[in-house]
C-alpha positions as a printed Julia matrix, in Angstrom:
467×3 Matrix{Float64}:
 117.47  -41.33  -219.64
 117.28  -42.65  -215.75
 113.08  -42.76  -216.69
 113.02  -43.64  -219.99
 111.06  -46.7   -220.82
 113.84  -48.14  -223.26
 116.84  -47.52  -221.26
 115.71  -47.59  -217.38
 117.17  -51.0   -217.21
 120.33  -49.92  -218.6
 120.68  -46.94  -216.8
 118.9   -47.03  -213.56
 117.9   -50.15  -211.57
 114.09  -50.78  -209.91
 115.5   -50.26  -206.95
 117.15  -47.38  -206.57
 114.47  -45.99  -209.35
 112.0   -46.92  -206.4
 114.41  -45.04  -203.71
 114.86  -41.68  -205.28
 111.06  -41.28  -206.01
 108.73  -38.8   -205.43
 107.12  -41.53  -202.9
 110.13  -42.72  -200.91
 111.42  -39.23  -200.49
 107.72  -37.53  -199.67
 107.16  -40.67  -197.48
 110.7   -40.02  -195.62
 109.23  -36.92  -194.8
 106.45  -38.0   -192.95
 108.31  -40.6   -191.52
 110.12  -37.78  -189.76
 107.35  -35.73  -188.62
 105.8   -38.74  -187.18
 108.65  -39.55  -185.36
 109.71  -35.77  -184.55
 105.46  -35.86  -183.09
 105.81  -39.44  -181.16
 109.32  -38.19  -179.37
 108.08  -34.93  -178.31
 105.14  -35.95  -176.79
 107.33  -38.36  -174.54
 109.07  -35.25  -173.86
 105.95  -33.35  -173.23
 106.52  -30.49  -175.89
 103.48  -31.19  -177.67
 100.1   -33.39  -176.48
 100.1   -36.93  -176.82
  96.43  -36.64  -178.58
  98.39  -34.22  -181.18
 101.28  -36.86  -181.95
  99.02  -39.62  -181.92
  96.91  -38.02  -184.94
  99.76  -36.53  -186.18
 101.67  -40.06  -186.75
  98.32  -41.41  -188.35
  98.04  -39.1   -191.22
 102.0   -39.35  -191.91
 101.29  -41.83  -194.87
 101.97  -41.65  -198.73
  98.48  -42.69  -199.0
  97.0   -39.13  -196.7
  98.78  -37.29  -199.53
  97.36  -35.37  -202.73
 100.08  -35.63  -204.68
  98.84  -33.34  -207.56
  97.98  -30.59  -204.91
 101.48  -31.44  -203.24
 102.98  -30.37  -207.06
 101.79  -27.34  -207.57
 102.38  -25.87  -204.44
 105.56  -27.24  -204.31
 105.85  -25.11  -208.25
 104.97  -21.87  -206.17
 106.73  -22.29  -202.66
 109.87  -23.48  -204.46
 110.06  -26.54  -201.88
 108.02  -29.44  -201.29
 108.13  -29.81  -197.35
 105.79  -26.43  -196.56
 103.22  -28.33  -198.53
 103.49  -31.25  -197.23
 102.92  -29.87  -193.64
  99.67  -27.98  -194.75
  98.15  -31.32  -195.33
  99.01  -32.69  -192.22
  97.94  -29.2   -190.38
  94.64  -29.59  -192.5
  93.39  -32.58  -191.75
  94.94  -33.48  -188.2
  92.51  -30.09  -187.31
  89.98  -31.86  -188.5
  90.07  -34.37  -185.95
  90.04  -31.33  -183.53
  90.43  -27.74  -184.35
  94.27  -26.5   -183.73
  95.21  -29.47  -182.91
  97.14  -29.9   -186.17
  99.08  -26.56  -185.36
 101.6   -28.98  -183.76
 103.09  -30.45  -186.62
 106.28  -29.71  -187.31
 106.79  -28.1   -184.46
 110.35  -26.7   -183.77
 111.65  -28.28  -187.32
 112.66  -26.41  -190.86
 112.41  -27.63  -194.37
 116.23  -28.37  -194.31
 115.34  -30.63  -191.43
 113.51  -32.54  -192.96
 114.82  -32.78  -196.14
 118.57  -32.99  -195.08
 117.57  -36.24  -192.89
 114.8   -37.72  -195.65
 118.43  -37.58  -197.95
 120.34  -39.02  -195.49
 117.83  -41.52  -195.35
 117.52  -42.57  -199.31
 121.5   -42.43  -198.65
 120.98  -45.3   -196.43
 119.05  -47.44  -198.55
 121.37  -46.96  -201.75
 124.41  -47.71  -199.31
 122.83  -51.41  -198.63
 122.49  -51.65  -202.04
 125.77  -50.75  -203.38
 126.98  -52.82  -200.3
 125.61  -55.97  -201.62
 127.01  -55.46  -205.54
 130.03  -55.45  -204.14
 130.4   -58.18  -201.83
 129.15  -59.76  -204.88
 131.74  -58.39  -206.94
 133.84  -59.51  -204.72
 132.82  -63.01  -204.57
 133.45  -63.2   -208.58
 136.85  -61.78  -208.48
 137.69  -63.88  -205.74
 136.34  -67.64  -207.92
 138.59  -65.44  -211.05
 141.41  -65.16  -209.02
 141.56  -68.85  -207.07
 140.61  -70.35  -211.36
 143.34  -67.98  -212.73
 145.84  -68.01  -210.09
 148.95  -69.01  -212.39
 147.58  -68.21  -216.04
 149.95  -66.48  -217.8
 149.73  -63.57  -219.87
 151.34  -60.82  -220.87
 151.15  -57.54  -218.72
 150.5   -53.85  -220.8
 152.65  -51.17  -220.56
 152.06  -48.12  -222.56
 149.76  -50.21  -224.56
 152.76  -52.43  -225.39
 153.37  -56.43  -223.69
 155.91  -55.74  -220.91
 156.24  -58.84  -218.83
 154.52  -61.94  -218.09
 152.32  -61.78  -215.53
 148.96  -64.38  -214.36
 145.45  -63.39  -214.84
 144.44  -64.15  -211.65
 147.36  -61.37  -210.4
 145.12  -58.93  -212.85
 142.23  -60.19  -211.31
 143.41  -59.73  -207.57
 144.66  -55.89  -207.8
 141.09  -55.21  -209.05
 139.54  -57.32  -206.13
 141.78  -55.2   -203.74
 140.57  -52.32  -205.45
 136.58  -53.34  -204.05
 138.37  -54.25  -201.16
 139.52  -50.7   -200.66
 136.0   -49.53  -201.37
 134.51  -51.29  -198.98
 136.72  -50.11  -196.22
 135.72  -46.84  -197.34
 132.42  -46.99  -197.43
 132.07  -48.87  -193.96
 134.3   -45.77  -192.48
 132.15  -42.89  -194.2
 128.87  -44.47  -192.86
 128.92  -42.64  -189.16
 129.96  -39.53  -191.01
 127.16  -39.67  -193.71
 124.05  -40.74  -191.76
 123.39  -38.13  -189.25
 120.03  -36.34  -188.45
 119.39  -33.28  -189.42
 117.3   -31.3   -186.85
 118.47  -27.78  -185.55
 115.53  -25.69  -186.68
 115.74  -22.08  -188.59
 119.32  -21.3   -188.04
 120.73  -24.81  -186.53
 120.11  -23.5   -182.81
 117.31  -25.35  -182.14
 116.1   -22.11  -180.37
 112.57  -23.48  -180.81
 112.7   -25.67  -178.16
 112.83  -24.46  -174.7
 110.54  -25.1   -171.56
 109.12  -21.52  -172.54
 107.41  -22.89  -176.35
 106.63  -26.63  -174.82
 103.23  -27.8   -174.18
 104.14  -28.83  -170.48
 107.21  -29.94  -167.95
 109.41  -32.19  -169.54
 110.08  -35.48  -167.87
 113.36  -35.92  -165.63
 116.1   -37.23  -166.86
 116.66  -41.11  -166.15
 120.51  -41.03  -166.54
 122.86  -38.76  -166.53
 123.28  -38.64  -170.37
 119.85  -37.55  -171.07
 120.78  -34.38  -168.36
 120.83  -31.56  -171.05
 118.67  -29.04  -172.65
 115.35  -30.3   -174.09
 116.38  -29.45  -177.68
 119.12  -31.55  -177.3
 116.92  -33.78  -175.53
 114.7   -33.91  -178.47
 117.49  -34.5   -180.94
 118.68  -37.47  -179.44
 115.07  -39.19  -179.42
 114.9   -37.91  -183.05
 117.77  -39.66  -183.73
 117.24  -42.97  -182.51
 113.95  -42.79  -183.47
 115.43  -42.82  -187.16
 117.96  -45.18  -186.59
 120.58  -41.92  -187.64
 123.35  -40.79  -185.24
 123.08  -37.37  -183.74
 124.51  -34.36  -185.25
 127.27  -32.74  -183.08
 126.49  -29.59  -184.67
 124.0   -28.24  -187.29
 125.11  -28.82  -190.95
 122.95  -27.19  -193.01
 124.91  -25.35  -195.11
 128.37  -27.53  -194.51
 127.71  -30.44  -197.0
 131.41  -32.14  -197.33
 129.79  -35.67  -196.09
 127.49  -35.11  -199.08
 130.22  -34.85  -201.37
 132.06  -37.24  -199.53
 129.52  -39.84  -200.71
 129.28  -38.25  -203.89
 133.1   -38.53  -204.64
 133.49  -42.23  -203.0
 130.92  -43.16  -205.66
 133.05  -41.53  -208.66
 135.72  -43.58  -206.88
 134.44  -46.46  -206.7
 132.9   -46.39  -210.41
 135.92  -45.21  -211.88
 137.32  -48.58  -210.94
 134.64  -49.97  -212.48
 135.4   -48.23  -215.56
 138.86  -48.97  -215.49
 137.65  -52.78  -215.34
 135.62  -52.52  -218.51
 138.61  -50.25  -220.35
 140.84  -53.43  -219.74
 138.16  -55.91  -220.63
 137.24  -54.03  -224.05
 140.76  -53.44  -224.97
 141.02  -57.73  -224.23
 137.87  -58.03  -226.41
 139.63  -56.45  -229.46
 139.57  -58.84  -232.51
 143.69  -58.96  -232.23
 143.64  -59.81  -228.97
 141.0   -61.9   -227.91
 141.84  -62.82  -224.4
 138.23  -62.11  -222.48
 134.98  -60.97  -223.68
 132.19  -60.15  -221.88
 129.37  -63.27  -221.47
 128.04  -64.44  -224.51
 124.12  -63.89  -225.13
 122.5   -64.27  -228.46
 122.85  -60.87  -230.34
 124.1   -58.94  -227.56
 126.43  -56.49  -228.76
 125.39  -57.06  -232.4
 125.96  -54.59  -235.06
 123.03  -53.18  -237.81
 125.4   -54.35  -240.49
 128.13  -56.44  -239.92
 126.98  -60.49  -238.43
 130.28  -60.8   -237.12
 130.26  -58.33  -234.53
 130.17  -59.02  -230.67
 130.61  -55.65  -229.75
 131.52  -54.78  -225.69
 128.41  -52.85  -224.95
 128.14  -53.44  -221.31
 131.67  -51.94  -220.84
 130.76  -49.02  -223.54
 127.72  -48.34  -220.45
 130.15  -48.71  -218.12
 132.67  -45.92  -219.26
 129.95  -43.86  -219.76
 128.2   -43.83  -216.71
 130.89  -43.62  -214.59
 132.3   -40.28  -216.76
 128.95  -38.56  -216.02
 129.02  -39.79  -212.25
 132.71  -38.13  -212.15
 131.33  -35.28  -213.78
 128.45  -35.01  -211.14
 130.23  -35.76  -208.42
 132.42  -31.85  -208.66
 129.08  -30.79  -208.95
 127.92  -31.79  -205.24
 131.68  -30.18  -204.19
 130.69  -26.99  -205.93
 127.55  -27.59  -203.38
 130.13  -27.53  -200.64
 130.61  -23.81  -201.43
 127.01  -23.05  -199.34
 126.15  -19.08  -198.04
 125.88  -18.5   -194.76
 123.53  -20.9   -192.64
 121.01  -21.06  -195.63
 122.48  -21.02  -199.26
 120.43  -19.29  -201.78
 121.15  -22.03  -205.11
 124.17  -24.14  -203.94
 121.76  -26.77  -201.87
 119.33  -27.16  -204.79
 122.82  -28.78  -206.92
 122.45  -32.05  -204.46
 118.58  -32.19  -205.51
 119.86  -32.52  -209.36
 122.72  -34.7   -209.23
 122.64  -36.91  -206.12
 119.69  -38.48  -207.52
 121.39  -39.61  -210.58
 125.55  -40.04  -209.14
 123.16  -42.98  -207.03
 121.0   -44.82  -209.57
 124.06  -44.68  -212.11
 126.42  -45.81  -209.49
 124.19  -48.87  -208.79
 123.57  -49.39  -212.19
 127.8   -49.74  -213.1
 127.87  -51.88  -210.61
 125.23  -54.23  -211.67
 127.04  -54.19  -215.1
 130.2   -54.81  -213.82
 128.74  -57.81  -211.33
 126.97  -59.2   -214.84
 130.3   -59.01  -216.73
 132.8   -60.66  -213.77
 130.08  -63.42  -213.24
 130.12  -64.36  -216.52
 133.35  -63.03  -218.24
 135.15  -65.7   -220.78
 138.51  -65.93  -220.28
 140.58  -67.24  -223.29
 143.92  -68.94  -221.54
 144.76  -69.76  -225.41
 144.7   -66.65  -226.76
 146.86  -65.34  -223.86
 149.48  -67.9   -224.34
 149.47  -67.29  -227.81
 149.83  -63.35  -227.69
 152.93  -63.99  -225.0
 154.94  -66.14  -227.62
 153.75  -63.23  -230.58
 157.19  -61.23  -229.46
 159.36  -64.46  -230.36
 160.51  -64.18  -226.78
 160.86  -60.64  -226.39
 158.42  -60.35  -223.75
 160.62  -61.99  -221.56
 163.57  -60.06  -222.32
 163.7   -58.39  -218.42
 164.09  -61.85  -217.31
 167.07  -62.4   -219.9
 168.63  -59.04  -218.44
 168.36  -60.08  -214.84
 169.48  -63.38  -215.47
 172.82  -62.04  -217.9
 173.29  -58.75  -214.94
 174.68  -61.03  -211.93
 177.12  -62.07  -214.55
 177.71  -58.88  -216.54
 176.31  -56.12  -214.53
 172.47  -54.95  -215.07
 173.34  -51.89  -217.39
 175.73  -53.8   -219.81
 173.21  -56.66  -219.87
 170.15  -54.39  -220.62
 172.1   -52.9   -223.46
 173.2   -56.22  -224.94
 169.62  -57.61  -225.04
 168.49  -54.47  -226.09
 170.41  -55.03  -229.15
 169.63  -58.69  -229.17
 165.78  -57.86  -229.52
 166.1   -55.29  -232.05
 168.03  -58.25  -234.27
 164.72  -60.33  -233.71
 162.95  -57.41  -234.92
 164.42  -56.99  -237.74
 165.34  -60.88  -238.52
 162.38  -62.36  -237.26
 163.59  -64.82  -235.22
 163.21  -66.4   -231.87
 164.65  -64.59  -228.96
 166.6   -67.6   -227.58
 167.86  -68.13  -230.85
 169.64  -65.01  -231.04
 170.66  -65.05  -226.91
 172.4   -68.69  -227.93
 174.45  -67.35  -230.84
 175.38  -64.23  -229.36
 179.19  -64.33  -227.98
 179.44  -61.84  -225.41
 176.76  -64.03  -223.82
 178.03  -67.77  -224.33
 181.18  -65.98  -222.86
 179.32  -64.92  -219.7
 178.77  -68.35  -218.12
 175.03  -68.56  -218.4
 174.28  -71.43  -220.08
 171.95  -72.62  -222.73
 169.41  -74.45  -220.0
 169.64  -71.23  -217.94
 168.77  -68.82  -220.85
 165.82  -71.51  -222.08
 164.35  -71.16  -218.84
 164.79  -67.5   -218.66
 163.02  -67.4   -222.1
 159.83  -69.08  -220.57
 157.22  -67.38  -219.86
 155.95  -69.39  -217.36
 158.88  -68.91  -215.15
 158.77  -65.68  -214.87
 155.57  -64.58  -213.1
 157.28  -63.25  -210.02
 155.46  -63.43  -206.94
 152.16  -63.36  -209.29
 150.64  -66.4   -207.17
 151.38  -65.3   -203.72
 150.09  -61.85  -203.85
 146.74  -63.81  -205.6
 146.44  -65.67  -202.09
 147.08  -62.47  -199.66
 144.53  -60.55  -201.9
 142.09  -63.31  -201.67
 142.77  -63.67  -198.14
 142.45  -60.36  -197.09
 138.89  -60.89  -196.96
 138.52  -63.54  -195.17
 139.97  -62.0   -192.14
């Protein structure tokens, strides 16, 4: 579905379609051997001539990508092949010359760091839906600070509570996530270059081309592998790996899982807004376009398709996301299956994580929010949904227990008589006998006035970002 031609744009965005190609990840690839060539020439480990034509043919463009396929069908990986290219024609330029290419790396090297790489790139992007995410929740929150409506428990109203409240404990949700992902970044993109076993036994004085440079500081004082690994590194623009983690993946499913994270929130967004949209409800839809969400057979319908994607994407990243733990479970210092789950489902947790989030940034920027219809579904209980405020109000006089029971009963009357709840409260004795008063229990019966602290949490929500 992430390629189909009908749902790409539903599923999948351009640009992380464009990320987890065949193009960006080959062309990761030789972005890495040209930079592994360029920093061990300055380290004198293979000729300069060598890195120089080396870094020239390290383009998409040098690569024959049907010849690329089918030897990537027999060798079972795609990096061997893509080294016999550059071997082949950088010997052209001078026979053996190509031989060093790749020189000291392994496949996991390089496809470990072209990962962390396409990692990278879908981190910006996920980055920026958020902030703007969080730039619609905030203008919800600041518009709906003190619009009342009725809080769900259990499915049932429980007590009043503003929109813009509802709107700020998702906003701290984002919040959350981006503290998250900031803190998982130094974890996630690290190099990946230790060779066969993650020794980096390749590199010694004894398999360089010549003498290695001094050292100019005391930090670059080390062995040349490590020396080698550090230029990698910066060369990238990755940090360097304290230790080889080839088969130890848990910042792979780290990302993996922050993204089922972070899209389950987005799914619990669009569970709240379709459960708002329902016909007896009313009290947000998603934005209105012409025949969006229109059913076969029935005009009427404005059905909540963008939070139907929602829920479903973010199930199947959540599914996918145990699926790169599983990966966690690696053999020895090369796993023989476990490695190949990443290839699979990293691809797709990414472009579907993007994707929620694009939906969800289309539905906040545009959601309609229906102040009537909330104000209208809070008076629906004839008062009832106020009735904790009642019992507070009754317990400094009568003691919290004996007051929940007495409007307990009180409520059930309205129930069954149909009447107003402050009706009821007025007639009742015990409660003209307690010394609250009929202004007292007409205030306590509005549910305006009893929104708690719904405001001021809206402003250190809002505010927390602005620190």
């Amino acid at each position: 579905m992430l390629d189909s031609d009908i749902f790409h744009n539903v599923f999948n965005t351009a640009e992380t379609s464009k990320i987890w190609s065949d193009e960006t990840r080959t062309s990761y690839y030789l972005d890495f051997e040209a930079a592994l060539a360029t920093v061990q020439a300055r380290l004198n480990i293979i000729p300069q001539k060598a890195a120089d034509e080396i870094a020239k043919v390290c383009k998409w463009e040098e690569i024959d990508v049907e010849q690329l396929r089918k030897k990537t069908e027999l060798i079972g990986y795609p990096v061997l092949p893509v080294v016999q290219q550059l071997v082949k024609k950088v010997n052209m330029v001078e026979d053996r010359l190509g031989e060093w290419t790749h020189w000291g790396a392994t496949t996991q090297d390089l496809t470990d760091t072209a990962t962390v790489l396409q990692l990278r790139d879908t981190l910006d992007i996920v980055d920026r839906k958020i902030a703007a995410i969080v730039a619609a929740l905030e203008k919800l929150c600041e518009k709906y600070r003190t619009a009342p409506m009725a809080a769900r428990s259990n499915l049932q109203q429980a007590v009043p509570i503003s929109f813009g409240f509802k709107a700020a404990r998702l906003l701290a949700s984002f919040q959350r996530h981006q503290a998250r992902l900031r803190d998982l970044r130094p974890r996630l993109l690290v190099l990946e270059f230790s060779g066969a076993a993650g020794t980096l036994a390749t590199l010694s004085p004894t398999s360089a081309f010549g003498p290695a440079p001094p050292p100019r500081s005391p930090s670059e004082d080390k062995p040349l592998g490590l020396r080698c690994q550090d230029l990698l590194a910066a060369e990238l623009g990755l940090r360097v790996p304290l230790i080889a983690w080839h088969t130890e993946r848990d910042s792979i499913a780290e990302i993996g899982n922050a993204f089922a994270i972070l899209t389950a929130t987005c799914a619990k967004f669009a569970t709240d807004l379709k459960l708002m949209m329902q016909t007896e409800v009313g009290e947000a839809r998603e934005p209105y376009v012409a025949h969006r969400g229109s059913s076969s057979t029935m005009p009427q319908k404005r059905n909540p398709i963008g939070c139907a994607y929602i829920c479903a994407m973010s199930s199947s990243v959540r599914s996918m996301a145990n699926g790169l733990v599983e990966a966690v479970v690696a053999d020895h210092e090369r796993s023989t299956g476990p490695w190949e789950i990443e290839w699979i489902m990293l691809p797709q947790v990414c472009c579907l994580t993007v994707a929620i989030l694009a939906h969800t940034q289309y539905l906040l920027e545009g959601l309609e929010v229906d102040e009537d219809a909330m104000r209208k579904n809070l008076a629906m209980t004839r008062g009832k949904v106020v009735s904790e405020a009642v019992m507070m109000g009754l317990g400094k006089k009568l003691g919290r227990q004996y007051a929940h029971d007495l409007v307990y009963e009180v409520c059930r009357k309205a129930d069954v008589d149909g009447r107003p709840l402050v009706d009821l409260l007025l007639e009742n004795e015990k409660i003209e006998n307690s010394g609250v008063g009929e202004e007292e229990i007409r205030s306590l019966c509005d549910p305006g006035n009893y929104l708690g602290l719904s405001a001021e949490m809206v402003d250190l929500v809002v505010k927390n970002r602005q620190r």
